[in-house]
C-alpha positions in Angstrom: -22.0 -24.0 21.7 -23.2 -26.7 19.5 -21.4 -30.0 20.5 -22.0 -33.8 18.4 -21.5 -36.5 17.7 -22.3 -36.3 14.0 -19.5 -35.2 11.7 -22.5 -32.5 9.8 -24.9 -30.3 10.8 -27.9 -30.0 9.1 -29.1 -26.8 7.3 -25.6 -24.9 8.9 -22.3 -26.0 6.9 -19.2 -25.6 7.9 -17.2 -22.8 7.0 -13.6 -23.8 9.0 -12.0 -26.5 10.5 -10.0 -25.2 13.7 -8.8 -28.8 14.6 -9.0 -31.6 17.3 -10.2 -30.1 20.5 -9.8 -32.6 24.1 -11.3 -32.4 27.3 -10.4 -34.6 30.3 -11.4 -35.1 33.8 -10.5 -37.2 36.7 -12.6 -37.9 39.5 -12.1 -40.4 42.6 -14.3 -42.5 44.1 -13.9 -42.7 47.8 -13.7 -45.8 50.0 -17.6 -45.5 50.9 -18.3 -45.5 47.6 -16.7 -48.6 46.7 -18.1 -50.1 49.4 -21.8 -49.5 48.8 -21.2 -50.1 45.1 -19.9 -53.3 46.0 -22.8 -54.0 48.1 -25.2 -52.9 45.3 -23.2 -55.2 42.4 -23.9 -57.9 45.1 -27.4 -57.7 45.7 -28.4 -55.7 42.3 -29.7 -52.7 41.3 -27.4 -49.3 40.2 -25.2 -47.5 41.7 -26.0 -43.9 42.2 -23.0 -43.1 43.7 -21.1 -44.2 40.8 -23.4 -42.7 38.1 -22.9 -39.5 40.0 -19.4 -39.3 39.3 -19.7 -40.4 35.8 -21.8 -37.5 35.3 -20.1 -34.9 36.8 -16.5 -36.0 35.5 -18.2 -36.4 31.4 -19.8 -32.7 32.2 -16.1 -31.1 33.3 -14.5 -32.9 30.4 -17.0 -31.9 27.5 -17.0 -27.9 29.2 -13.2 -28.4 29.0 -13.0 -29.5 25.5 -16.3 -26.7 24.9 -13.8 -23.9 26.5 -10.3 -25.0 23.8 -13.0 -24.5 20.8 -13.8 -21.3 22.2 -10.2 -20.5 22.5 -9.4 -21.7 18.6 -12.7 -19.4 17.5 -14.9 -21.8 16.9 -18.6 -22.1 17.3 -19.3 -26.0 17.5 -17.6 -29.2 18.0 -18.6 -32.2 15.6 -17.9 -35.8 15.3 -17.2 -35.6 19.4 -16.0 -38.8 20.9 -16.7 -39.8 24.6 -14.5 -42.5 26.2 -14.5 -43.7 30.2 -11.3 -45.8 32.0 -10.6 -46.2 35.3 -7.1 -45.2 36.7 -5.1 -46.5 39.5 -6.0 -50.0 40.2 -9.7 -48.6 39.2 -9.8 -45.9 42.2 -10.4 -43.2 39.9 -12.8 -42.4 37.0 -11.4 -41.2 33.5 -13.2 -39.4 31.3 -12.0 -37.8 27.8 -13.9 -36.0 25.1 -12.5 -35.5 21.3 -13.9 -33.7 18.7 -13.0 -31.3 15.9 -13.6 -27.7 16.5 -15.0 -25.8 13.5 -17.2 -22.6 12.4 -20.7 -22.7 11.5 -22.5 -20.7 9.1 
């Protein structure tokens, strides 16, 4: 499935709109995690502990939002939106996708 952030594709118009399509995920950071990122933020350099987690929670939420587009019929999902909070005094990672579902010729 074709998924971006532009509102048009190129060379393939759209034929439908099937409407807003969301994905979410939620993943915790554990203690040790915190901890070494702390250390890291300290002393420098990136935390790939963190950017792990980042990863894997934008991946679930963009399959999520990939599998309701499927569900509506649709073939792509343009103008896609991704947005990251943290939740619960910052001990989890938030992740949403939004986009609009459509058919492509």
């Amino acid at each position: 499935m074709l998924v971006t952030t532009t509102h048009l594709v190129e060379g393939k118009p759209i034929e439908t709109y099937l409407g807003v399509v969301t994905g979410e995920a939620i993943l915790g950071a554990n203690i040790f995690r915190d901890m070494f990122a702390g250390i890291r933020d300290i002393i420098g350099g990136r935390s790939g502990a963190y950017e792990e987690v980042l990863r894997k929670a934008r991946e679930a939420a963009l399959q999520e939002m990939q599998n309701e587009a499927r569900a509506k019929g649709g073939n792509a999902v343009v103008a896609v939106d991704i947005d990251y909070a943290t939740v619960g005094q910052g001990s989890m990672l938030m992740v949403t996708c939004t986009g609009t579902a459509v058919v492509l010729r």
